[in-house]
Structures are given as C-alpha cells and as structure tokens.
N, C-alpha and C positions, 0 to 999 in steps of 0.2 A: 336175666342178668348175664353181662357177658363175663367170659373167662379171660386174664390177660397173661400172654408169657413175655416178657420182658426180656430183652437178647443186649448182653453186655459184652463191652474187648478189651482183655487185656495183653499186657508184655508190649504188640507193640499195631500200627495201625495198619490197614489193607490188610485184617487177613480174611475178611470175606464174611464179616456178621451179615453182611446186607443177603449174600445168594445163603448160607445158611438159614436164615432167618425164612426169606423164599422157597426154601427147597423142603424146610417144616409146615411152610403155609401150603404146597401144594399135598403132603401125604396126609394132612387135616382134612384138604377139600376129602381126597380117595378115602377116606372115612367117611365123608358122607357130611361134613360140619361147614356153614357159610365163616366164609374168612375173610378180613378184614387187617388191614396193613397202615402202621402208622412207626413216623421213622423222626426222630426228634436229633434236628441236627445243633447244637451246642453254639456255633460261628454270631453274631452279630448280625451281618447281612439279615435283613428282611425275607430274602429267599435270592435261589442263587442267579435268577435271569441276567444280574448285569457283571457276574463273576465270571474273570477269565477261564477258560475250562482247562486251564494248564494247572489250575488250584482246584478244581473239582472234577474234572471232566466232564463231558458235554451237560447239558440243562434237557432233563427230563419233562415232557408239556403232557397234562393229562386230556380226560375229555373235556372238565370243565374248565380249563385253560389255566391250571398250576404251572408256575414254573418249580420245577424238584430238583432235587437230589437225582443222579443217576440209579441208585439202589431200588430207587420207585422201578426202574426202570425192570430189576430185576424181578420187583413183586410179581408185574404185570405178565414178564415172560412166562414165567416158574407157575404161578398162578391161576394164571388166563384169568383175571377176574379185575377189569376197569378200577386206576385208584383214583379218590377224590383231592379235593383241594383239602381235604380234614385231614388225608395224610401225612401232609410235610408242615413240620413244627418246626422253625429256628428259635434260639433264642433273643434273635431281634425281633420277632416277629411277640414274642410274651413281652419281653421290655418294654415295646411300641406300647403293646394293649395295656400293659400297669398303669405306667407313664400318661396316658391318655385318661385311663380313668381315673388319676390321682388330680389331673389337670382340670377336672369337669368337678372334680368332690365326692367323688362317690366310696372314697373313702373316710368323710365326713373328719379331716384335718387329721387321721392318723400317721403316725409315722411307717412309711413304705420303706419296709425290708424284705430280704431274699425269703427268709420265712415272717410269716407264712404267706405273702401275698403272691413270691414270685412261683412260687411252689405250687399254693392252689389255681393260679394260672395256670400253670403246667397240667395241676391235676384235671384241672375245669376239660382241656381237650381232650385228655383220655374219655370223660362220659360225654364230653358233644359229639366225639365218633360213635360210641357206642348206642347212644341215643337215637341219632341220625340213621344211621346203620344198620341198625340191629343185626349185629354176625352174633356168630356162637361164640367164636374165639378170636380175640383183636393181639395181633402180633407186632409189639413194639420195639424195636430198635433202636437203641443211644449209640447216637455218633459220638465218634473219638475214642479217648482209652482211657480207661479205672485209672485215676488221678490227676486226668488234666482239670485245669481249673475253672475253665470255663463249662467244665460238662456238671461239677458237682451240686446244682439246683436240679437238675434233670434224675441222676441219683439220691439225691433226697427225694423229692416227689414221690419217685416210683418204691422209696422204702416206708414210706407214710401210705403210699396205696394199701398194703397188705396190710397195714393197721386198719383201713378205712371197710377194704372189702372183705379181709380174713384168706387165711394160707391155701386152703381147697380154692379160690378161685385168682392166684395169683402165683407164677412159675420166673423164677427167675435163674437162665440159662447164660454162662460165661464164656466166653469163646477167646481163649489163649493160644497161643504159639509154645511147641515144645520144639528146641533149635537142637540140629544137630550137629557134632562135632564130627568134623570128617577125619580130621589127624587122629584120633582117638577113638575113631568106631562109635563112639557114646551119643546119647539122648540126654538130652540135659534138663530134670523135672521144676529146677528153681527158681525159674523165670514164672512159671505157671502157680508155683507154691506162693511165691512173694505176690503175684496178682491178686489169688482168690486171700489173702491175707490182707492187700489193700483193701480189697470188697469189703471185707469181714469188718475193716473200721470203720467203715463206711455207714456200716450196718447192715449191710445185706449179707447173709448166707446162700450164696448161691443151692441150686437145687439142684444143677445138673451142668457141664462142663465140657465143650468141647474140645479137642486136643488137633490143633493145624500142626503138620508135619511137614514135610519135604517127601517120606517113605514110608510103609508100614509102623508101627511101633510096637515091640515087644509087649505082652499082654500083662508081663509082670510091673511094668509101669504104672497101671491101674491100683499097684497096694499101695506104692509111695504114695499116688495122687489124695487116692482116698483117706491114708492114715493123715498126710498133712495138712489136706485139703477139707477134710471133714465131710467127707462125702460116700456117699454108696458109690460101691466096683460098677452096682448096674446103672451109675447116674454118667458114669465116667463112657464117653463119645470119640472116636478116631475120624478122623478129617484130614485122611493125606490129600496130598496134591496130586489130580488126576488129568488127563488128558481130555477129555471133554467135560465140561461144565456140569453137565446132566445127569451126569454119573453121581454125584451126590445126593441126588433124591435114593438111587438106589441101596446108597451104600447107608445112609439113615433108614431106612425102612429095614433093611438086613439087621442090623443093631438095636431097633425095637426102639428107636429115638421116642415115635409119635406115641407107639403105646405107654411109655412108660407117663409123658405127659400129660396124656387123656386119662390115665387110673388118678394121678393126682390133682384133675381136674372133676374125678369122681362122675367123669364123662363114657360113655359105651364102646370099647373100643371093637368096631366093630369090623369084617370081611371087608377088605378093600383090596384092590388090584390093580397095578401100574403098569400091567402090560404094555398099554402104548408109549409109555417111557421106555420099557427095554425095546421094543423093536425100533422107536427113534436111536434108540444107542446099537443098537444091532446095522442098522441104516448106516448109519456113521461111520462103523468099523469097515463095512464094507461099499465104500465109493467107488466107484469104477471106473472114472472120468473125471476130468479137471477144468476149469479156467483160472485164469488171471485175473483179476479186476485191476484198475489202476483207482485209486480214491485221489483227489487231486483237492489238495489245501491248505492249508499255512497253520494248523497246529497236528502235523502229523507227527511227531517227535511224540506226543502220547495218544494210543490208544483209543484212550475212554474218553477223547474229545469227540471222537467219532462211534460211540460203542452201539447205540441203536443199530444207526447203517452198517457196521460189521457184522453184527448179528442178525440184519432182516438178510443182507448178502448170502450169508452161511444157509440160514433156515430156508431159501430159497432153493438154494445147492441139495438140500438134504429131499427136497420133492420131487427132483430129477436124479438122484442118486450122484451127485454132485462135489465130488472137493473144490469149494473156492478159495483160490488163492487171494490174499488183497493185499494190494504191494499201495502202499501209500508212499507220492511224490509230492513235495513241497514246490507248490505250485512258484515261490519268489525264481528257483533256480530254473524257470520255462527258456531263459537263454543260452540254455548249455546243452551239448551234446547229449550229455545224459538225458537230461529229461527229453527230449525228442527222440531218441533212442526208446528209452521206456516205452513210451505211445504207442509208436509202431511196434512191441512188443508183445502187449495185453491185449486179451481177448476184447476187453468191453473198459468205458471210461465211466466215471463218476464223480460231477460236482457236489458236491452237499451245501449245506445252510451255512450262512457264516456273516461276518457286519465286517464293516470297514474295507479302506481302499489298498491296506497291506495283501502282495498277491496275488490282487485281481486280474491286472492282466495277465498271469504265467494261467489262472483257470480260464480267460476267455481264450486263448492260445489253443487249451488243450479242446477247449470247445469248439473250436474251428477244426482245427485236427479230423475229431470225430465226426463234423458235417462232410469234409470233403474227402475222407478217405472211406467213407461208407462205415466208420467203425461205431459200435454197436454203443451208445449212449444214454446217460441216465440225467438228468439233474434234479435237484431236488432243494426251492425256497428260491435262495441265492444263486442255484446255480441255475435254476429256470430264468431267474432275472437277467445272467449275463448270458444266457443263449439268444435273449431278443435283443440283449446289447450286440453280442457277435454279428448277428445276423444283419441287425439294422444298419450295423458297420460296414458290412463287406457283402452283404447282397443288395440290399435297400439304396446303399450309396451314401447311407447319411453317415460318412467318417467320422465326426466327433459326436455322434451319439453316445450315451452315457446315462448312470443313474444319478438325479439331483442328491441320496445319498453322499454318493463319492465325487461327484462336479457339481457343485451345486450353481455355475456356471454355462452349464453344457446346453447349448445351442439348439439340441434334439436330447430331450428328457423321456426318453422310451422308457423309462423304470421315474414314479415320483411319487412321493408321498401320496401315502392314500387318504384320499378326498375325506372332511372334514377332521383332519389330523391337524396338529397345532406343531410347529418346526422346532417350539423352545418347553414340548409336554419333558415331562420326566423320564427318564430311559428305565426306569423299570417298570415292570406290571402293566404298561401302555400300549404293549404291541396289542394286534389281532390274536386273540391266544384260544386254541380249544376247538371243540369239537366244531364243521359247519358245515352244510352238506352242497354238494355240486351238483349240477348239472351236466351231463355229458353227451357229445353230439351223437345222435347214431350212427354213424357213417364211420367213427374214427377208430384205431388203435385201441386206443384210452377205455373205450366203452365194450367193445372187443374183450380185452382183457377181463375187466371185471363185471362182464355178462349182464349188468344193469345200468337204466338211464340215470338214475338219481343214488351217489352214495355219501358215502360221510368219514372225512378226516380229518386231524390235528392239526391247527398251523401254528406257527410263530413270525409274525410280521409284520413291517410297520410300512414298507413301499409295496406297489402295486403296476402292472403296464398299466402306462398313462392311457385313458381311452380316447386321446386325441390323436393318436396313432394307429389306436385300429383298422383304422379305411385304411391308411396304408399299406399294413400287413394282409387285408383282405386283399386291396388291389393285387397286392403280386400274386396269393396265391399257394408261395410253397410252406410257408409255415404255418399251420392250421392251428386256432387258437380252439381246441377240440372240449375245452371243460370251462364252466362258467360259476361263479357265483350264484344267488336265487334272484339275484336284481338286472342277470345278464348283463353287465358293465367291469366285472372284474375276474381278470384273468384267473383259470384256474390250473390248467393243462394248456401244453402247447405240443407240437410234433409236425415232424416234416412228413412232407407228401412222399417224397422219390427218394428215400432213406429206408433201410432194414429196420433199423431202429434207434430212434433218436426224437426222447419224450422227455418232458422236464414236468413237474409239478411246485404247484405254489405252497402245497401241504406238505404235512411231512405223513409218510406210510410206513416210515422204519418205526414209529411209536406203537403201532398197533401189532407190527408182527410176533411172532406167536414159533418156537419150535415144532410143533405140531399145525402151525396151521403160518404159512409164510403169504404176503402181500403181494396183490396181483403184477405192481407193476416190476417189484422186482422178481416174481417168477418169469414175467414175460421178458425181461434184463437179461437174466440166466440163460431162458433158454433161444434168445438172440444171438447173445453169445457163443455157446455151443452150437449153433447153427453156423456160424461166422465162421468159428473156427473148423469147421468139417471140409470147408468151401475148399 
C-alpha cells in the first residue's frame, strides 16, 4: 500500500507547491523510495493542450503523449523519473467521466452529486495510480488556493482519503505565503493563520506547513505559527526565495523536511546523499563564460510559455560551465530596427513550437538571419517547419511556399497535414503526441551528437514536410533531411550542409532534459555558440 502526501496553497497563487512538491519527491527518491507524482488541477478544461499558455504556460507532453500542466514539468526535472498520463487530473476530465457514466446507467437512475460520486471519482484516480504504479510514495498536488470554489471536490476527496486509508499513510503539507512589510521591517503571520484556519473548515488539519518568503524569517515566527496554527515548531518549513531553483532541495533536506514525513509515514528514514545537487549548485555559482540565446516568439511577454526550452538552455549551459543568457524577442516586431539589431547581437537563435499564423513571418526572418549569416541555429516543431518554409522560399525559389496550416491556399505546401489526419478532427488530444523513436542518418550532425542510430523523443504535432517535396529538397542538396520517422516518409531532423550549426527538430528534446543530465542537441547549440562567439 502506498503512502500519500497531499501538497495544498494557500493566501495566494504561484507560490511554487508544484517545485516544492518536486523538490520533496526527489529527497524521497535519495532515501531510497519509488516516487510517483500526481497533480489535480481544478479548471474545466479536459486538459490543457488547446489553452492559451498565457493562462497556464506552456503544455507539458509526457512519454505517453499527455498533454499537462507545466508542474509535471517540474516532477520530471527535480525527479528524473518519467510522469504518466495518470498524472494530470482536471476537473473536466472527472465531470467528463461522471457525466458519461450517468449517460450509459451505471449509476442505475441515482441522483449524481459532488458527494459522493464526484469525490469518489477523484478518489478512484488516486488508487488507479497507485495500482498501475506501484511507488512507495504518491505525491499529490491540488491546484489553485484553499478556498476557491472550483478546487473544493478535490479538498473533500483528499479529506475522506485519510478516513478511507487512516493518518500513518496519508500527510497533508500547506504551503502559504508570509508577506513582508518593507515600511515596517515586519513579517506578517495572518495571512498564513487565516489560511491553515480555512483548511481547518475544510476539514483538514494540516501536518506540516510551508512558509514562502521574499528573505530569511525570524525563528521566533515558528511559536505564532504553531500556537495559531496548531501545529509542531518541527512541522513548521522556511521557503525563502532563492536564486537558483535547486537550491530548495537543499534547503528541505537541511530542515529535515523528508525525515519528518517518512517517521509519519512509519517509513525508514534512511542515509541519503545529494551530493550531485550541491556540486550542480556549486557548478552554477561558478560559471565562467556566457552566451546570449535570442528565443524568438509571440508569447514571450511570459516565461512559462516557454519554461521547458529555458530550462533545457540553462542545463546545457551548466555541462559547459556555462551562464546562459535568453533574451526573448517577439517575433510580430521582426520589422524594426530593434529586432534586427537583437539578431546580430546573440550568440545563437531559437525557434520553438507554437500554432497559428500570428508571428510567423518575424520567426521565418529570424531564420533566414541565422542561415545566411552563419549564426548558430536551433529550431524546434514549428520552428523546423518554418526553416523548410524559409529555405524552400529563398533557396528553392518556390516564393509562395507555405504551411497549409497558415495558407491553406498556398501553391507549394512544404509543411501539410499529416497524411491520414482529417482537416475538421478536434483540436485537442488529436495531434501526434508522445514518445516515438527516430531514425538518424550516419553521416549527419544530428547523430553525431547523440552518439546513436535510433533514439526516442516527445512530439506534439499535427503537420508534417509534405513528402511530395522531398526530391526537391534532395535535388539541391544543402538541406539534409538527417532524422526520419520508422516508416522513412516523415521528417524528423533537418540541417544544413555548409553551416556551423543550423538543426531543427520535429520533437521536442527540452521535455526530456534533466539538470543533471542536459539534451544533446541543445549541448551541441551551447557549445556552437561558444565556438561562434570565440571566432
């Protein structure tokens, strides 16, 4: 039977349950315990594949072709351990399945309410991961904050669990904000008091409490918490804000987070060692060397539209003792000084993934750039799609080339739906989604890199190069279409002959990378770069 800790937020949203919650699951693994990551996000949506990522940030794709939450995203860094499609729970996704089976009778004409049917829905996926899985310890995360409305079936569930499985194999951890007042030098404990007291009507008595800060927090803050809170001084948890991400595994393991966990889980807390976490933080502190990356796209205004690729960038950076810079330009403003200023600026460019015709050309622009000025080139989904548009544009000759995506007119369809795809299917869950392995030419870059003929990556995609244009692209010659599918008919890699470096991918590689262990094509991006720049 497995063990569950249950990771709740309150006061207010973004303060990081999701890398906390990760940064618990990797000092479980360094214990020695199989870990298992499940994240129940409250929203409607079915899951988030066809939400704007200005409302979630980017769409996390697992092996077996979830589309997620970005947090997943976090498991997997923190973790190193592949999440399932069991991991990401919406509440559209339990509605859906009620709904359905209310439809069919299998609730034999009962009246369908939140309790108990929507609840044991809820609970049903906690033991079909458990089941499926079998980890030691399954670490769950409730999206949103103690009191929103749509989160409180998810908060029942998880307070009926501990009735269901009993208090030794169920931990529930609250993760609040303590704000600080700069006029007045003070930490303000009331926002955190009024939370674990919403819990508490709730029905849950939290077990243990994290404190997000801005700075240190005074140690005597810990008596208010606990006298108000009803909690042990040793349940109470510090969580300032740090400059690297990673740092928080550290700073939980200094503070006996895991152990206190694993004794309440009546589990061994046993010698464990995170050494390769402090010298990646030891790494960090001391970079010696820089690039610029340019990320070129049209939701750069936030981040976490793009947080995989910032973070395969970085973890790349960190295996060359590397600070990368990433200046993100919105590709719409590719007609202004600035943004061609930029270009000739950075070491190295990057397309990433992305749908629609908003954009497009300031990234095919920037992808021209980087073929004719030798500068050091990445793309990656969509952005390998408009490199065979550029190319077929203004090397090829065929000027109105285009993807049927975004012209669905266009004369020369070098980018078109992939073959037995239906034009009017559904836009979610329909792309090509998940793990699938390539083929890679010996001869090329691509394979070069990652030192094997046959590997395996994550895609997300619904167009493909048209293989009607193949012979053309062979005729010339300088674009080498270096990685294939298992059917040899769909593009998988592509890269120029007479270029440094200038590789695009149809997968995406930033899902898999790893702080401890960075992805080939972006080390080989990296250290393109640095080579470029030396020049």
């Amino acid at each position: 039977m497995a063990k569950f800790l249950f990771v709740t937020g309150g006061v207010v949203s973004g303060l990081g349950k999701g890398i906390s919650a990760a940064a618990i699951g990797q000092l479980f693994k360094r214990h020695g315990y199989k870990v298992s990551s499940l994240k129940f996000d409250p929203y409607l949506n079915v899951d988030p594949g066809t939400m704007s990522p200005y409302q979630h940030g980017e769409v996390f794709v697992t092996e077996d072709g979830a589309e997620t939450d970005l947090d997943l995203g976090h498991y997997e860094r923190f973790i190193d351990e592949p999440i399932s499609k069991l991991s990401s729970v919406t509440a559209g996704q339990i509605y859906e399945e009620v709904l359905k089976k209310e439809r069919v009778g299998d609730y034999l004409g009962a009246t369908i309410q939140v309790i108990p049917h929507i609840t044991d829905a809820i609970k049903h996926r906690l033991i079909k991961i458990e089941k499926t899985l079998a980890p030691d310890i399954i670490i769950v995360e409730i999206g949103g904050t103690v009191g929103d409305i749509e989160s409180l079936p998810f908060i029942e569930a998880i307070r009926q669990f501990r009735r269901d499985r009993g208090s030794e194999n169920t931990f529930y951890i609250h993760t609040t904000l303590i704000p600080y007042i700069a006029t007045t030098g003070e930490f303000k404990t009331k926002p955190t008091q009024h939370s674990l007291k919403e819990l508490r009507g709730l029905g849950i008595q939290a077990d243990a409490v994290i404190l997000r800060c801005e700075k240190p927090l005074p140690l005597d803050l810990k008596d208010k918490i606990s006298l108000f809170g009803d909690l042990n001084k040793e349940a109470i948890f510090f969580a300032e804000d740090v400059k690297i991400i990673y740092d928080i595994i550290l700073k939980f393991d200094e503070q006996k987070l895991p152990a206190l966990i694993l004794k309440h889980f009546q589990l061994q807390v046993t010698s464990s060692t995170i050494e390769p976490w402090k010298q990646l933080i030891q790494t960090i502190h001391h970079l010696n060397q820089s690039v610029t990356i340019a990320v070129v796209g049209k939701y750069v205004q936030l981040k976490d539209a793009y947080l995989s690729i910032h973070e395969a960038l970085l973890h790349a950076g960190y295996a060359y003792q590397t600070h990368v810079q990433v200046e993100y330009i919105n590709a719409e403003d590719y007609q202004t000084s600035a943004f061609q200023d930029a270009l000739k600026r950075v070491d190295g460019i990057l397309v990433p993934g992305g749908f629609g015709l908003r954009a497009t050309e300031g990234k095919i622009s920037s992808i021209q750039y980087a073929r004719e000025h030798g500068k050091p080139f990445l793309g990656i989904c969509f952005g390998m799609q408009l490199a065979v548009v550029e190319y077929a544009r203004h090397v090829l000759g065929l000027t109105q080339a285009h993807s049927t995506e975004l012209d669905p007119k266009t004369p020369h369809p070098v980018i078109d739906l992939q073959r037995g795809r239906q034009k009017n299917e559904d836009l979610g869950g329909t792309m090509r989604l998940g793990l699938s392995p390539i083929t890679l030419k010996s001869s090329s870059k691509v394979a070069k890199l990652y030192g094997q003929a046959v590997i395996s990556e994550r895609h997300r995609h619904r167009y493909e190069v048209n293989p009607s244009y193949h012979a053309a692209f062979a005729k010339d010659g300088g674009m080498v279409f270096s990685g294939m599918d298992q059917t040899n008919t769909l593009v998988e890699t592509i890269e120029l002959k007479n270029h440094p470096f200038f590789i695009a991918s149809q997968f995406h590689p930033e899902f898999a990378s790893r702080p401890l262990g960075a992805r080939p094509l972006f080390k080989g991006f990296i250290e393109a770069c640095l080579h470029a720049k030396k020049l």
